[in-house]
C-alpha positions as CSV (number, residue, x, y, z in Angstrom):
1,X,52.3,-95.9,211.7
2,X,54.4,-98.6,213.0
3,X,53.2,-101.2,214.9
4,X,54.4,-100.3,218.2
5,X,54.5,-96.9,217.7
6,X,55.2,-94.8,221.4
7,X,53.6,-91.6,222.9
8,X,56.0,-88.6,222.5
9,X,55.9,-86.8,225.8
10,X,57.9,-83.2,225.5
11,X,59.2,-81.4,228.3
12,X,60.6,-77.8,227.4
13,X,61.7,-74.9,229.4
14,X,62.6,-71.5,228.9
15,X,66.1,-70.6,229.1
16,X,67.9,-73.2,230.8
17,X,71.5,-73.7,230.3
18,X,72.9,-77.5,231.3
19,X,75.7,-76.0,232.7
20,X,73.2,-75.7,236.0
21,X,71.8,-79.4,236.1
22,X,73.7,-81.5,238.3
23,X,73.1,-84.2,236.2
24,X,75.2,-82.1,233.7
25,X,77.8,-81.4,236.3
26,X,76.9,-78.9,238.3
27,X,78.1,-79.5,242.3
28,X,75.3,-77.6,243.7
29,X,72.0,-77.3,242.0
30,X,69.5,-79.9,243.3
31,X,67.5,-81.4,240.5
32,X,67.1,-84.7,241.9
33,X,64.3,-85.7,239.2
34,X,65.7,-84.3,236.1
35,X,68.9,-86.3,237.4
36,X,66.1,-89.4,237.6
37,X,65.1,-88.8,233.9
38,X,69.1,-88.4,233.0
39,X,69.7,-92.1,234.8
40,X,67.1,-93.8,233.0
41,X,67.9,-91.9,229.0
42,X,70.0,-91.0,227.1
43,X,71.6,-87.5,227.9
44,X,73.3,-85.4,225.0
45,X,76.1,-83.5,226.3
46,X,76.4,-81.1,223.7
47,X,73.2,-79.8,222.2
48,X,72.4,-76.7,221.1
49,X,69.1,-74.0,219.9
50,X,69.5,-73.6,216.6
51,X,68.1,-69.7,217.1
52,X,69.2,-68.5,220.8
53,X,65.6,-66.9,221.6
54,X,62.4,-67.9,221.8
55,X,60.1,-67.4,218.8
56,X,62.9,-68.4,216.3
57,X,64.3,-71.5,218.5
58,X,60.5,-72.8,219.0
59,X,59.6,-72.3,215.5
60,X,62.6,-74.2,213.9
61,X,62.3,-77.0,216.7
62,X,58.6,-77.3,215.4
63,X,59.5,-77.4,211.6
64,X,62.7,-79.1,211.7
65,X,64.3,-76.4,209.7
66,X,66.2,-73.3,210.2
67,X,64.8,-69.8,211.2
68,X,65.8,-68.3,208.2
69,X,64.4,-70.9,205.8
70,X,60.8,-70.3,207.4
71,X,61.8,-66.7,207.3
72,X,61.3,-66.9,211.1
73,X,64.0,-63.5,211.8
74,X,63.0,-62.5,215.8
75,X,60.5,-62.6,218.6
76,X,57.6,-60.9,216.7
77,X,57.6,-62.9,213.1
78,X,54.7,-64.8,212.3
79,X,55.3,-68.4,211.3
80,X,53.7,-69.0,208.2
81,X,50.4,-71.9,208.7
82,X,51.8,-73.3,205.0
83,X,55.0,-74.6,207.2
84,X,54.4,-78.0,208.2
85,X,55.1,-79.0,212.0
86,X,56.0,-82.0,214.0
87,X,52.0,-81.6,215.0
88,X,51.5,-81.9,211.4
89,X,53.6,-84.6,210.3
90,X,52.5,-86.9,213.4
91,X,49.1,-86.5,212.9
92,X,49.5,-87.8,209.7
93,X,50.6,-91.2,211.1
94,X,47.6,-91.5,213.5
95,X,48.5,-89.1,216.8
96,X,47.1,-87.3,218.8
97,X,48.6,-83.7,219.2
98,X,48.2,-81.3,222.2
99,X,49.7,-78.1,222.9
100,X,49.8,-77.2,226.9
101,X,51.7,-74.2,227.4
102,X,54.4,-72.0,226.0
103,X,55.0,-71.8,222.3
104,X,54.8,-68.2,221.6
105,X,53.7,-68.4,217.9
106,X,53.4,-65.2,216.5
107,X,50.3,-64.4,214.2
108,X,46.7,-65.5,213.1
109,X,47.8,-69.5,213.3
110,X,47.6,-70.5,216.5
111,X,47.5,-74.1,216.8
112,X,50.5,-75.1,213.5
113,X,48.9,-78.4,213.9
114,X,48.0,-79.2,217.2
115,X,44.6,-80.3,217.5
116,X,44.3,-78.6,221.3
117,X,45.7,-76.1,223.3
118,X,45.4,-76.3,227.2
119,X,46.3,-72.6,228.2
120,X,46.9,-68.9,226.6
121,X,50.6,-68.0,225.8
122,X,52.5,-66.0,228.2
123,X,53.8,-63.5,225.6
124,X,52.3,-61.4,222.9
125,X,51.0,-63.4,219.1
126,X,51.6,-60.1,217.2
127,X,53.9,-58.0,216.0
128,X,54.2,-55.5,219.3
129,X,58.1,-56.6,219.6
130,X,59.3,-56.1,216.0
131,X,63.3,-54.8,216.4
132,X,64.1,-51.9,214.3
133,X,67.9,-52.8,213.5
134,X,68.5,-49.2,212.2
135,X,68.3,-47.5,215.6
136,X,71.3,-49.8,216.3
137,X,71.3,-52.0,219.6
138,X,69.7,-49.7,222.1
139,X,67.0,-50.6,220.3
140,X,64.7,-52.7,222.9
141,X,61.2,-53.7,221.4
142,X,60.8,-56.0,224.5
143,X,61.8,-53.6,227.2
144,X,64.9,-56.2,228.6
145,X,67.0,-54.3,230.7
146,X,69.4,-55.1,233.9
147,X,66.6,-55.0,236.7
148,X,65.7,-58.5,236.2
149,X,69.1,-58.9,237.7
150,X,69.1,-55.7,240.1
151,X,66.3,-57.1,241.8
152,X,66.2,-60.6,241.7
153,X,65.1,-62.4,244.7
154,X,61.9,-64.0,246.5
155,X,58.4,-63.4,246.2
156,X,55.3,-64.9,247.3
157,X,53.8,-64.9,243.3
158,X,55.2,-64.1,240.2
159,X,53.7,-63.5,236.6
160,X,55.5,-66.7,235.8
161,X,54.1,-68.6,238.6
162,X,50.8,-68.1,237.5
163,X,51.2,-69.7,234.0
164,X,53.8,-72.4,234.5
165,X,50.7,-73.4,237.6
166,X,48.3,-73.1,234.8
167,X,50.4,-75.4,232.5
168,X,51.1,-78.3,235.1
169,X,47.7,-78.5,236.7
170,X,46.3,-79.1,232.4
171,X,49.3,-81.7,231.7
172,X,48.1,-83.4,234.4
173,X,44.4,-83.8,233.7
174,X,45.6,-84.6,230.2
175,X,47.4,-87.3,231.1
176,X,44.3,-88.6,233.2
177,X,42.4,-87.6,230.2
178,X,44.4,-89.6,227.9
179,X,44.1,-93.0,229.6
180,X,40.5,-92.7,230.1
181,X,39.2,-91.4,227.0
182,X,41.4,-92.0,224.0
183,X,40.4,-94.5,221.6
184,X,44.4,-96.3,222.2
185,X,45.7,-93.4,219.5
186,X,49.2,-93.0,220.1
187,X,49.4,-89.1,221.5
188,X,52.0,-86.4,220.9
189,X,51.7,-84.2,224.2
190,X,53.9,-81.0,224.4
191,X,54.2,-79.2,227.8
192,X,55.8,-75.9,227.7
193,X,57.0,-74.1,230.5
194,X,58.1,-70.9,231.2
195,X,60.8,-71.2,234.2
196,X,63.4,-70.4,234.3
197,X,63.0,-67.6,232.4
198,X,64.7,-64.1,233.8
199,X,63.5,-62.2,235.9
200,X,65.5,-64.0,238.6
201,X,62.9,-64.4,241.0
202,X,61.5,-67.5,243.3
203,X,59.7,-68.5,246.5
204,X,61.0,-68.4,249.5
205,X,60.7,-72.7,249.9
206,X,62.6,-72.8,246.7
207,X,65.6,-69.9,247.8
208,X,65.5,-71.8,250.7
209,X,67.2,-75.1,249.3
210,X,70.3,-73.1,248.9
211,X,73.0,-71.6,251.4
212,X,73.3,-68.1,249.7
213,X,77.3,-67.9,251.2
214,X,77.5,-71.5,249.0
215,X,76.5,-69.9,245.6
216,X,79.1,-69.9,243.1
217,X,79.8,-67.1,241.2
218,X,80.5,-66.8,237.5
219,X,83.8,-68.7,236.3
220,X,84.7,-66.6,233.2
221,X,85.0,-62.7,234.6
222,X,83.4,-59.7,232.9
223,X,85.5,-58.5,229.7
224,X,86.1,-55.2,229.3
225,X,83.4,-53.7,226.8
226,X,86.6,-52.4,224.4
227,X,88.2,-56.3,224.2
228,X,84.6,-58.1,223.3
229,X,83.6,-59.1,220.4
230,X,81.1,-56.6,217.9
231,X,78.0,-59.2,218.6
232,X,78.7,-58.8,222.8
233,X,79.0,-55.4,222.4
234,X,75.8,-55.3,220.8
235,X,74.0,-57.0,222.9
236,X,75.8,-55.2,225.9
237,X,73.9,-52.3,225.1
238,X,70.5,-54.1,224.1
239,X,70.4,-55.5,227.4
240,X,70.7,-52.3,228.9
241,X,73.9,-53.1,230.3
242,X,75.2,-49.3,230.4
243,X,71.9,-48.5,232.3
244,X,72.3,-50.2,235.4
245,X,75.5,-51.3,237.5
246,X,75.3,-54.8,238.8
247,X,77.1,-55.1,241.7
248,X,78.4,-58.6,243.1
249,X,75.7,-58.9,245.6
250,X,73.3,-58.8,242.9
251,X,75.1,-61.6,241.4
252,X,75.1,-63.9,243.9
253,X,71.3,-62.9,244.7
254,X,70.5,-63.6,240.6
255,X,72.6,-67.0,240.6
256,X,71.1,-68.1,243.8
257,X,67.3,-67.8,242.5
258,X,68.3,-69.0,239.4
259,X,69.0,-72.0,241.1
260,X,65.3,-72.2,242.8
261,X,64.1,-71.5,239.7
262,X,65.4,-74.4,238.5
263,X,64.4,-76.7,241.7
264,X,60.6,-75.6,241.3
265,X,60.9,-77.1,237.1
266,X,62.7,-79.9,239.0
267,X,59.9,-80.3,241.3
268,X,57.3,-79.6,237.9
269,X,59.3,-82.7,236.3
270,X,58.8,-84.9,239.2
271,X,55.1,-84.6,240.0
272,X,54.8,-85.4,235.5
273,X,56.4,-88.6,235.5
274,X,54.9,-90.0,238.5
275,X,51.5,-88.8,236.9
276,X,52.9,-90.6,233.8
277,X,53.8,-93.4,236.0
278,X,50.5,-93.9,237.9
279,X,48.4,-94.2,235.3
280,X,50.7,-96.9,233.6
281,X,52.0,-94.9,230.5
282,X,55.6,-95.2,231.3
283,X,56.9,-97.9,229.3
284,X,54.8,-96.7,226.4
285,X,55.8,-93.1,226.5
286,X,59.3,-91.5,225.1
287,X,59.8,-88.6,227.4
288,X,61.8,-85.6,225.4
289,X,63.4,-83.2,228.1
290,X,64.9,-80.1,226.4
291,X,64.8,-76.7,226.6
292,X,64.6,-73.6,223.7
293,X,68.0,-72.1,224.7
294,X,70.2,-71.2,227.4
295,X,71.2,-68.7,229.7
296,X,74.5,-66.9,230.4
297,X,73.7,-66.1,234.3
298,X,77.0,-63.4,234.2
299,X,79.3,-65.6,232.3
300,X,82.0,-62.8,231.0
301,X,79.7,-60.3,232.6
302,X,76.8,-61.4,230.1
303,X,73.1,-62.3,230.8
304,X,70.7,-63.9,229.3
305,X,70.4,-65.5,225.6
306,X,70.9,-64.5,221.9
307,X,74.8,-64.9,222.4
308,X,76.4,-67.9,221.0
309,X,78.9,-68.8,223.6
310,X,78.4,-72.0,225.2
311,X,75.9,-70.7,228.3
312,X,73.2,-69.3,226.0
313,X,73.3,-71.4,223.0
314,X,73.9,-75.0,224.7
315,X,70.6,-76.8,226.0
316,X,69.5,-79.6,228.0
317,X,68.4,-82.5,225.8
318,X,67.8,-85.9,227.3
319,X,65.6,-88.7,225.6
320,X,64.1,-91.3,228.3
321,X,62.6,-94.3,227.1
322,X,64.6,-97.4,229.4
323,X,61.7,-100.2,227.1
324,X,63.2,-99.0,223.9
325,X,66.9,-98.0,224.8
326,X,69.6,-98.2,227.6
327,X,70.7,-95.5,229.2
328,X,74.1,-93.6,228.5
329,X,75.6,-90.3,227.4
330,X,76.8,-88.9,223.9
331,X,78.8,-86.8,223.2
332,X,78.3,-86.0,219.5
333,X,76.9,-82.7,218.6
334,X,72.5,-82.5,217.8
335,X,70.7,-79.7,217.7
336,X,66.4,-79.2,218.3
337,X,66.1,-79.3,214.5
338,X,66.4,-83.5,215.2
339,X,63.9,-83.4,217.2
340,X,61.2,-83.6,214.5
341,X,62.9,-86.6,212.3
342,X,63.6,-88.6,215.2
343,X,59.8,-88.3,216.2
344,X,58.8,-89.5,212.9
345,X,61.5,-92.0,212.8
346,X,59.8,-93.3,216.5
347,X,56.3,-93.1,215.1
348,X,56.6,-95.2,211.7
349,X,58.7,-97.7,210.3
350,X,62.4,-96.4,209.9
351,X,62.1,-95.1,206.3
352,X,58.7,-95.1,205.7
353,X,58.0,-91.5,205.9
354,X,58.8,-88.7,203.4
355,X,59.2,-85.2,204.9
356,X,57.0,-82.6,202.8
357,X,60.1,-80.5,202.2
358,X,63.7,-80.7,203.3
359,X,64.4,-80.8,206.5
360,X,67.8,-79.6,208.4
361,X,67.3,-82.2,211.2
362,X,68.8,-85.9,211.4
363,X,67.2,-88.5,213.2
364,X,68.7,-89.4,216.9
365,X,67.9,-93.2,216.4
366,X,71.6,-94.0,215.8
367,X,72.4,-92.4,218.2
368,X,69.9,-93.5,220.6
369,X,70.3,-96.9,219.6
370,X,74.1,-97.4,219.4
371,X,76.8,-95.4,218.8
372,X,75.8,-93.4,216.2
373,X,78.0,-94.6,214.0
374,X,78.7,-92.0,210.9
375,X,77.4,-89.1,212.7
376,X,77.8,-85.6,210.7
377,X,78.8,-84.1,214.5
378,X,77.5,-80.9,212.9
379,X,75.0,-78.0,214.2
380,X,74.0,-74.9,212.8
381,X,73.0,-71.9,214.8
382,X,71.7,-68.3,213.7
383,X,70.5,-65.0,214.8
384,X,68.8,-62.2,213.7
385,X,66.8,-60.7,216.4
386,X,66.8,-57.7,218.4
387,X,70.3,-56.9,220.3
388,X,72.4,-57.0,216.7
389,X,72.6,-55.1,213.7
390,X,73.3,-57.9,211.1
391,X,73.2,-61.1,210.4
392,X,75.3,-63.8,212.7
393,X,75.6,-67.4,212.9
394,X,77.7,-70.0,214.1
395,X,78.7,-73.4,213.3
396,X,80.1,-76.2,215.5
397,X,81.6,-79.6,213.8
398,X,83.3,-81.7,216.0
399,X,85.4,-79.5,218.7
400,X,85.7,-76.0,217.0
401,X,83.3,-73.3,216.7
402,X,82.8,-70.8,214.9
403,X,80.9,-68.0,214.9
404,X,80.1,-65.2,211.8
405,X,79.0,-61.5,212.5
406,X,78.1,-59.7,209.0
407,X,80.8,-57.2,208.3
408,X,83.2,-57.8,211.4
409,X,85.9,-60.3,212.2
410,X,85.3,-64.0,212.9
411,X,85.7,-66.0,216.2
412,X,86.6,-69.9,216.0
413,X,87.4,-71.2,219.5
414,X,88.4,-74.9,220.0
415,X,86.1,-76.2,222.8
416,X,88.2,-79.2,224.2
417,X,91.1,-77.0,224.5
418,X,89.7,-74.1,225.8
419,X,86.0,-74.6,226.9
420,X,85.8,-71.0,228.5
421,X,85.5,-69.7,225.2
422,X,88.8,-67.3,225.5
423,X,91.2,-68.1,223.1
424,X,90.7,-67.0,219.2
425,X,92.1,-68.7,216.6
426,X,91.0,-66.9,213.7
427,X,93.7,-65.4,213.0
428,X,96.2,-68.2,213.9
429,X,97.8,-69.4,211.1
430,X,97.6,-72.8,212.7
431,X,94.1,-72.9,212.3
432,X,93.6,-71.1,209.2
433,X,92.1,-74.5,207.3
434,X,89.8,-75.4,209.6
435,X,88.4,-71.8,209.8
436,X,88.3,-71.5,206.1
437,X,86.6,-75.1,206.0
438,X,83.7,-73.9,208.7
439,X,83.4,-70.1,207.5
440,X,82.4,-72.3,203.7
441,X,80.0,-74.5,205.8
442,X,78.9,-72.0,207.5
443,X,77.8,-69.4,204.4
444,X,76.6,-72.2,202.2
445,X,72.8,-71.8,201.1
446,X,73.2,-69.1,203.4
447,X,73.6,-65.8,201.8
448,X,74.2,-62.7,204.7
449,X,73.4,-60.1,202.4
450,X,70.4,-61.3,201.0
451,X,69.0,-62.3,204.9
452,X,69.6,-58.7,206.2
453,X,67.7,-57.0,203.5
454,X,64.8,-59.7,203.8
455,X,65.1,-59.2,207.5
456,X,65.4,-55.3,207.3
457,X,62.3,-55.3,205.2
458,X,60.3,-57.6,207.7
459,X,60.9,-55.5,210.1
460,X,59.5,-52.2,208.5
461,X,56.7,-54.1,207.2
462,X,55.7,-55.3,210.7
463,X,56.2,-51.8,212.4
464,X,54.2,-50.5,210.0
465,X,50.9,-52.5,210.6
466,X,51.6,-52.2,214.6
467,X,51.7,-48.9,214.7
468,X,48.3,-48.2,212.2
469,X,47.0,-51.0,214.3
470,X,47.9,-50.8,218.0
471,X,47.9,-54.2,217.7
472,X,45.0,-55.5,217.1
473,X,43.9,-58.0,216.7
474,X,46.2,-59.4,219.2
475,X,45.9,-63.2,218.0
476,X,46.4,-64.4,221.0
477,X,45.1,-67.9,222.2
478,X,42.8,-67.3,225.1
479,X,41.5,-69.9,227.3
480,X,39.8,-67.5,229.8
481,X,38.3,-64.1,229.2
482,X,40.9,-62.8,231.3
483,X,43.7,-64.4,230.2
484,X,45.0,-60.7,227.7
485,X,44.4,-58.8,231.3
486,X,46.7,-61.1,233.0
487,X,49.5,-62.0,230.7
488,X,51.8,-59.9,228.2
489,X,50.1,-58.7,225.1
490,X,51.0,-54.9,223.2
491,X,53.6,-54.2,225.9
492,X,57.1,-54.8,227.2
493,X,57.7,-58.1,229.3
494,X,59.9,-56.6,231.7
495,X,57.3,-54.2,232.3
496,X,54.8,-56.6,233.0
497,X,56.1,-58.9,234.7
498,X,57.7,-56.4,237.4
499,X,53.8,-55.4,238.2
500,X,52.4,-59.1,238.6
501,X,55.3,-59.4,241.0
502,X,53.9,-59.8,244.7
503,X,54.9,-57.8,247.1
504,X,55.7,-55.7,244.2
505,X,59.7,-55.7,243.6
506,X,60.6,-56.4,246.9
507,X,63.9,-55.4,247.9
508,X,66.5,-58.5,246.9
509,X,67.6,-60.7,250.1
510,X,71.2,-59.7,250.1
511,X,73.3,-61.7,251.9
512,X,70.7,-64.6,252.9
């Protein structure tokens, strides 16, 4: 451990695209404290989930690997307890490590190295929301559909209230806990949150922070279902998209509690660093603000995640520390995969640490400390989840893009030119070396065919033991007997959620 080795304090959300932080540029979403935490770090303009949805993204964040090379394939994989973890590899060098919240591991290993978990997961540990890629893309394991959007609004409670409650109120007293009863052991705390998850709904207080005639509506415009691209016509129909017309009003009314969404994990963010504050932890403690993917909120008529345009695959990543480094912005291209070096990197003496196996992450030190100097300016993101029928992946170096779907044609979109994501160049002759030179990058040590008949084969296996076992054992992590009663377990989320809403799916507030 190195001699002044910090705390590691990490903030994560669910789904929250940068694009709707003000400290990212956003004119008129209020997050006054996340703007705080943005003034005093370092901000990184351009990272991205290496897995656009949850299981996958967490998983890989926790490894510092790629999905595919912990065979992590969708939301109901289990991640193998022989796969070391940041948990892991900080305990190792003397930390504390404490889970409180959202992870949303999925089989008999709960913890992956954490010595203590503070609440339940929101979401079901087994293998209830295994994809069946040969029914095609209207295949929807998690019951995702367009009514989160339909009837977004206010309520007075949510499903989502409840836990992300739960998970401040335990941060909180660990903190407190922390300072009065460790023996001065450097702690890792994670504290996962579940806002601002779809469905699109928040109280009244938080609506309230917004003029409803003042929200903006998307920039890009829905594309016609014949000009997208084979993955967003996929997904189209996995998110129920020819179920349900959404109408403008529903738009706005989404958008606009999207926004309070956002200003209660604002509010959430606030309330932890002055706890962090009071109880003098703040120059000690490196405060990790990020989130496991984004959120495309009706960019080109799209919602939610699993695409890898700029709104669901970009994140919010910001590193606040203002004893160990000045504040600034970068605007080099990282990915959560570098979260788990530059932890270790923070921890021991730079170099003095081996991983177990190799990792796909790079430390942030250079770039937190200068420059960064020599930077490979290269991500990797992939997906195999429900919604598609093959393998996809994208790759960004510098400005271009590119993004692989198994079997259909390629899209490679320079960002700085055309940051709307509307232009190929595939097939320009112009850029015909560059897409050859990503396309390489992109398939190498990654072989398509080979990952859709490992993940085709996952999936049958896990169907198989669902159905002969209804599920059980759920493997869920409880912390109160109720806690399988009151959160998702063998059934759909949408589902779910919709009954924990109160007053139960209360007609949206159009035009407020």
């Amino acid at each position: 451990m190195a001699k002044n080795a910090p705390n590691i304090l990490v903030i994560m959300f669910d789904q929250m695209a940068p694009q709707f932080l003000s400290c990212y540029g956003h004119p008129l979403v209020k997050s006054p404290n996340i703007d705080a935490l943005a003034d005093t770090g370092i901000l990184f303009e351009n990272s991205y989930a290496n897995f656009p949805l949850c299981v996958p993204s967490r998983a890989s964040y926790m490894a510092g690997r790629y999905a595919n090379a912990i065979e992590v394939w969708d939301n109901a994989t289990d991640f193998s307890c022989a796969t070391p973890t940041i948990a892991h590899y900080l305990r190792s060098k003397g930390y504390t490590a404490t889970l409180c919240g959202k992870m949303h591991f999925i089989g008999p290993d709960q913890m992956h190295g954490f010595e203590q978990r503070l609440v339940t997961d929101v979401y079901p540990s087994n293998f209830a929301w295994t994809p069946d890629w040969t029914e095609g893309p209207q295949n929807r394991p998690t019951g995702i559909n367009m009514r989160a959007v339909v009837d977004s609004g206010t309520c007075v409670r949510s499903l989502q209230m409840d836990y992300d409650e739960e998970v401040e109120f335990f941060a909180h007293q660990k903190l407190y806990d922390l300072v009065r009863f460790s023996e001065k052991q450097p702690f890792f705390l994670m504290v996962s949150f579940t806002h601002p998850h779809s469905p699109f709904i928040t109280k009244q207080e938080f609506w309230d922070r917004y003029n409803h005639d003042d929200i903006d509506m998307p920039k890009v415009a829905p594309i016609p279902l014949e000009e997208q691209d084979e993955m967003s016509r996929w997904l189209h129909y996995a998110h129920g998209g020819d179920l349900d017309e959404v109408r403008e009003e529903h738009i706005r009314n989404a958008r606009h509690a999207y926004y309070g969404m956002i200003s209660y994990c604002d509010d959430k963010v606030g309330r932890i660093m002055a706890t962090l504050d009071e109880v003098g932890l703040s120059d000690d403690t490196v405060v990790i603000f990020t989130s496991d993917h984004g959120e495309m909120l009706g960019e080109r008529g799209a919602w939610y995640k699993q695409y890898f345009y700029e709104h669901s695959s970009r994140i919010p990543l910001i590193v606040s520390c203002p004893s160990r480094f000045k504040p600034g912005r970068r605007e080099q291209s990282v990915s959560l995969v570098d979260i788990l070096p530059t932890a270790m990197d923070l921890a021991t003496d730079i170099g003095a640490w081996e991983p177990a196996e190799p990792l796909h992450g790079n430390s942030l030190l250079p770039l937190l400390g200068g420059d960064g100097s020599g930077w490979g300016d290269t991500v990797i993101s992939e997906y195999t989840g429900e919604g598609t029928c093959a393998p996809c992946r994208m790759i960004r170096r510098g400005k271009h893009k590119l993004i692989y779907t198994h079997g259909h044609p390629d899209l490679l979109y320079d960002l700085e030119a055309d940051p709307d994501e509307l232009t190929n160049l595939a097939e320009d002759a112009a850029h015909s070396k560059v897409r050859d030179e990503l396309r390489r990058a992109l398939l190498k040590d990654w072989d398509p065919d080979l990952i859709n008949e490992k993940a085709l084969q996952s999936q049958r296996n896990r169907r198989l033991i669902q159905d002969t076992t209804g599920g059980e054992p759920t493997w869920a992590f409880k912390l109160r007997e109720d806690d399988d009663e009151r959160y998702v377990r063998n059934s759909g989320a949408v589902q779910t959620k919709a009954k924990a809403r109160y007053p139960f799916l209360a007609p949206p507030p159009i035009g407020r």
